[in-house]
N, C-alpha and C positions, 0 to 999 in steps of 0.2 A: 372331365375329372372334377371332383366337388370338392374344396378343402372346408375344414369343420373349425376356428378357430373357436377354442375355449377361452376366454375373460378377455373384458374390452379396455384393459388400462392401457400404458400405453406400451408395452410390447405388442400386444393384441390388435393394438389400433393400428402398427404399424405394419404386424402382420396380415392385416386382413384386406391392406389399402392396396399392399405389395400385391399377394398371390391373387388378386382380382384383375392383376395388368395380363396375366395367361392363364390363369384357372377358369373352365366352363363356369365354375360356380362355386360362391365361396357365401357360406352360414357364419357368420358370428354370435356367437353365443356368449349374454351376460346374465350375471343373477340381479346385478343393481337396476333401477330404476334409470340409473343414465349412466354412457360411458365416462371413463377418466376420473371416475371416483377419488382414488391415490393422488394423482394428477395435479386433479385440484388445488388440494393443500401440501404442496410440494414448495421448496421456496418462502414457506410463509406465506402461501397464493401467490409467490410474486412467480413462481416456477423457474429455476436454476435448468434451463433447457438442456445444456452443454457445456464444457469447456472447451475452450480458444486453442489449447495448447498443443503442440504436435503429436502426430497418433503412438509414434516412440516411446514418449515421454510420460501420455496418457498411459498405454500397457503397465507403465510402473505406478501408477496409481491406483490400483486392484492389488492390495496384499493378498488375497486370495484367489487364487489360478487367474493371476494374470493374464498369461501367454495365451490361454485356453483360447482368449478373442482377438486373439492375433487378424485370422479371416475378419470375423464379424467387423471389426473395429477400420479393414482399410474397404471391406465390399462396401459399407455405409459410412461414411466419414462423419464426423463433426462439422463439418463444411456442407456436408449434402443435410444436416436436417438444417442448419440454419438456410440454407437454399429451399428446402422445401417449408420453412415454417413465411419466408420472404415471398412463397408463391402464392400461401393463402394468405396474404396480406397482413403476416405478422412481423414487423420490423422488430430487430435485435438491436442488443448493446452489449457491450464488452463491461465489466467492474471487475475491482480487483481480484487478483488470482485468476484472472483468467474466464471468471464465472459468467457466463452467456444466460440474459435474460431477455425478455420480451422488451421493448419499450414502453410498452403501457402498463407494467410491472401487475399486470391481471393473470394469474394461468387461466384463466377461463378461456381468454382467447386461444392458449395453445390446444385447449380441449376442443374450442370447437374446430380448428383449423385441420386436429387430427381426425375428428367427425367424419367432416368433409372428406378428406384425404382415404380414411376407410370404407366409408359404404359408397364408393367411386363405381363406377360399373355394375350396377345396380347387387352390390352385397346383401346379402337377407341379414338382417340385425332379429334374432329373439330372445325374448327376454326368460330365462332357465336358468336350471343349474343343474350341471353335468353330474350325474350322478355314479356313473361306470362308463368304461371303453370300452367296446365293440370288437373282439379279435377273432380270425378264422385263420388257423396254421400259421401264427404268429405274424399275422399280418393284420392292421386296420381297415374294418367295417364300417365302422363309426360309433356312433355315443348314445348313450340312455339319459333322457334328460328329465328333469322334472315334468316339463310337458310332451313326452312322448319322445320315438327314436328317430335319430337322424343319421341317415348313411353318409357315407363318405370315404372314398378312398386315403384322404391324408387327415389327419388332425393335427393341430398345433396348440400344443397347451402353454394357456400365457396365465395362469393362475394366480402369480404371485409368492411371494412368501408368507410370512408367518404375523407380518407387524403391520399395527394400522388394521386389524381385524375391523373395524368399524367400515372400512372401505369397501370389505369385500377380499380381503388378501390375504387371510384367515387359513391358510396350510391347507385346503383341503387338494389341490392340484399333487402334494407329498403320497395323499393315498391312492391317486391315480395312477401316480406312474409307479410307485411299489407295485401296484397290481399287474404294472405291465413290465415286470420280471426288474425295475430298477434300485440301483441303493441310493437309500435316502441320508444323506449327513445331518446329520442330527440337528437340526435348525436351533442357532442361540441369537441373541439379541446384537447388533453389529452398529454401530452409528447410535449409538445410545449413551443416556446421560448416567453419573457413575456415583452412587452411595459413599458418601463418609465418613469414620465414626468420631471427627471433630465434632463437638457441639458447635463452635462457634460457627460453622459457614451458614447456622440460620441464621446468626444474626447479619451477617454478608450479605442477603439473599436481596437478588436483583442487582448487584453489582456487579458489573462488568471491566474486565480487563485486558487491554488491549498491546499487544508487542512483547509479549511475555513469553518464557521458554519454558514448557511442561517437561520433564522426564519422567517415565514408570521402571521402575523397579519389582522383579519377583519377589517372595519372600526371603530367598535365598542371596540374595543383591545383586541378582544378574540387571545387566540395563533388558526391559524391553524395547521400548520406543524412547523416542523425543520428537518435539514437535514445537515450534513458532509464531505465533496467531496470537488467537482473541478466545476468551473461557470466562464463565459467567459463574456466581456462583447461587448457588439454590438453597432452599428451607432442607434438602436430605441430600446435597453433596457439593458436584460442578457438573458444567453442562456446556454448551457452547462450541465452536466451531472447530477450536483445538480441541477439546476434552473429547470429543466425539468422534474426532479420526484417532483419535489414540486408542478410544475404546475397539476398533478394529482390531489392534495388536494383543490385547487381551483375553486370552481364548480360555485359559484356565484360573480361574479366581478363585481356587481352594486355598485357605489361609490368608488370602487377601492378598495387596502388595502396595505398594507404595509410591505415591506420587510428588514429586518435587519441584515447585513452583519458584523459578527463578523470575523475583520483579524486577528484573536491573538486565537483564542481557546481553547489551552493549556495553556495559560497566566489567569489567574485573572487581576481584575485590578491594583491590590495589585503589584502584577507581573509583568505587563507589567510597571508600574509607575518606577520600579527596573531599568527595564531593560530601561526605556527610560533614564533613569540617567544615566546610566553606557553610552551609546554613547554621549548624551552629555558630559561630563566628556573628551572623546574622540576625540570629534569635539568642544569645546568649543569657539575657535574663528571663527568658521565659520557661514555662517547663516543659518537658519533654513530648505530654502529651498534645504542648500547641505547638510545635518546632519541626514540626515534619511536612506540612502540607500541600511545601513545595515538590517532595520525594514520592509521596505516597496519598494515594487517594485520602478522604478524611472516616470515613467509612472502615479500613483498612489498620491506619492506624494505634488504633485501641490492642485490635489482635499481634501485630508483631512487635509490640511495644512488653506484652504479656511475655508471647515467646523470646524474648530476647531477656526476659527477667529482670526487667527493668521497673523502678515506680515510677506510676504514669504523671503524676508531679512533683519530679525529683527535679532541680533548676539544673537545665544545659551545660552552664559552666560548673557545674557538678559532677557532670558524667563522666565515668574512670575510661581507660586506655582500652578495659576488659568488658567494660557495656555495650561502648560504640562495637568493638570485635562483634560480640553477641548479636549487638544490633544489624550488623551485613548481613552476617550470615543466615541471621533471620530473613534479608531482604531477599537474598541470592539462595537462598533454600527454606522457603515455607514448605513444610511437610505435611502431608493429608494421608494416613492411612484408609484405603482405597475394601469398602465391605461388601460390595457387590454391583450388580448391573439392577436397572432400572426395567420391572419388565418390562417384555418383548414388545409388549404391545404400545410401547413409549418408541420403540426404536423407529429411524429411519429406515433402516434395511436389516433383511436377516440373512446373518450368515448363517451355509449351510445350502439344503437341499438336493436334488438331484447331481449324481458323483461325477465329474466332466468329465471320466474318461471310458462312460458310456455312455457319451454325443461325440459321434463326426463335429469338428469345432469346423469345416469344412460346407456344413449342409444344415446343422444342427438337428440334423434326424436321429433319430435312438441306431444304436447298434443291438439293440435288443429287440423289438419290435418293429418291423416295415412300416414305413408309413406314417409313423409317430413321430413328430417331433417339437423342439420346446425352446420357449423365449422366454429373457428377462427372470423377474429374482426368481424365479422356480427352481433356476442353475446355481449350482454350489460358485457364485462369483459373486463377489462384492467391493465396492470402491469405495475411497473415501471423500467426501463431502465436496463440491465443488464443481455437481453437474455431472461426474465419472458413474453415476449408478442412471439415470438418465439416458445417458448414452448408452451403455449397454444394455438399454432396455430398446433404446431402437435401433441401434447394428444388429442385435441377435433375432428382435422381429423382422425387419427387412430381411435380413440371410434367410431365416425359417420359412418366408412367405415365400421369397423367390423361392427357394427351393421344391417346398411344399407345389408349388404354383404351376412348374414346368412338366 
């Protein structure tokens, strides 16, 4: 039996390593010059391999059909890629949240370690780009490639999504399996940094902040999300490791909505009012705009000092009962009206794609087509920041492979 995998990122790599342990004969097929393109600059190069955290816990880290990798997630664990990136001699580390990276904070090593790992058993690697499926009585032939046809009883398309087009991950795997009778969700940008129509977060931009509470709100004031972390802010909005799982929960941004930056989250405002006394008390002859430094980045400053409609040197022991109020609230709710998504092609992952509830989450074979089946972001699933989209790119390769493979 010959399995065909389509794109060598790293669902592809996983799948092509897999179905080589029982397949007669397994083609991988990429259009790049080298595999793990994606890969690469995953992590900031440092490549965020996995999460640490239990496979339970992970499932709830997919706001989008989570359950769907219930199989995928315990047939390949989190334990078995760090076990298999330990075989090619890639040592791991644990950092916060849980996030699993390399020790020598390079992906290149996890690129080559999955090289290795894929063209195991002498796998053909060529270099194409699949241009149609191959079908007879709704079963798989195999592929029309740029360089010519290659048969095969299974394919496995590890395509990609829509983001990072520079990679190779460029949507084109959408019109493949449309072709092969599937529905495609409408691929939007997911793990992406977020437009705002404050002017001032240009003047922000490059500042970072850290232990802070984001909430979004619809137009209408429903809560969407909230979230806890660290968010940076840019020349056209926020970005950073909260604002980019939050962007997950975002699916409809007609009319905009609204984001609420609490800088004090362990303070009440009860709390924070305490402790705004106690520095003034400290700084009492100075003005306003020097008296904060100890609360508030100095960067920071200027802006919630406006928002709170304050003059920025009006003297401390000036300030009425009704400013300091102004001023928490400022601290406990900086507001950012929220004007769009950053495109697709900024995103770390896209949500959308092929509809999961025609793939066996089981096999990861189409239920539409014999023979066909699909890994990593091609699938309408997506997770949030911290290794979770990773992982599902090599649970659903490994399931696909095996499967494909036997």
């Amino acid at each position: 039996m010959t399995v065909i995998v389509c794109g060598a990122g790293a669902a592809g790599l996983m799948a092509a390593g897999t179905a080589a342990k029982t397949a007669d004969k397994v083609v991988l097929i990429e259009k790049n010059d080298a595999v793990g393109r994606k890969l690469r600059i995953t992590g900031k190069g440092r490549c965020n391999i996995t999460n640490a955290c239990d496979i339970e816990d992970m499932i709830e880290m997919y706001p989008v059909n989570g359950r769907f990798l219930y199989s995928a997630l315990y047939t390949f664990t989190n334990d078995d890629i760090t076990e298999l990136m330990e075989s090619y001699g890639v040592k791991t580390k644990v950092e916060r949240g849980g996030r699993v990276f390399p020790e020598s904070d390079d992906a290149r090593d996890v690129v080559r370690a999955m090289r290795k790992y894929a063209l195991q058993n002498n796998v053909k690697l060529i270099k194409a780009e699949v241009k149609s499926l191959l079908t007879e009585n709704g079963r798989i032939t195999g592929v029309n490639t740029t360089s010519g046809t290659v048969t095969g009883e299974r394919v496995i398309l590890c395509t990609g999504g829509a983001s990072y087009p520079q990679t190779g991950s460029d949507g084109s795997g959408y019109r493949l399996a449309r072709a092969a009778g599937h529905t495609i969700i409408k691929p939007v940008p997911s793990l992406v940094p977020l437009t705002a129509r404050e002017k001032w977060c240009e003047s922000l931009m490059g500042l970072s902040l850290k232990n802070v509470e984001v909430t979004a709100y619809a137009k209408d004031g429903k809560r969407i999300h909230s979230g806890f972390g660290e968010m940076l802010f840019t020349h056209f909005g926020v970005s950073g490791p909260l604002i980019l799982s939050l962007s997950a929960h975002i699916k409809n941004l007609k009319g905009g909505c609204e984001i609420i930056i609490d800088l004090k989250p362990a303070l009440d405002a009860q709390q924070l009012d305490a402790r705004i006394l106690r520095d003034f008390e400290k700084q009492k002859n100075k003005h306003i705009i020097n008296a904060l430094d100890a609360l508030l980045p100095k960067a920071l400053i200027p802006v919630v000092i406006d928002i709170a409609m304050i003059e920025p040197h009006k003297s401390v022991n000036e300030i009425t009962k009704q400013e300091r109020r102004r001023l928490g609230e400022a601290i406990k709710g900086l507001t950012l009206h929220i004007t769009g998504f950053r495109p697709i092609a900024e995103a770390i992952v896209t949500s959308g794609g092929v509809k999961v509830s025609e793939i066996d989450p089981s096999t990861m074979e189409s239920k539409k087509t014999k023979g066909l089946y699909f890994a990593g972001e091609i699938i309408d699933v997506d997770g949030y920041t911290g290794g979770f989209n990773l992982q599902c790119a090599w649970s659903t390769g490994y399931l696909a492979g095996m499967s494909a493979g036997m």
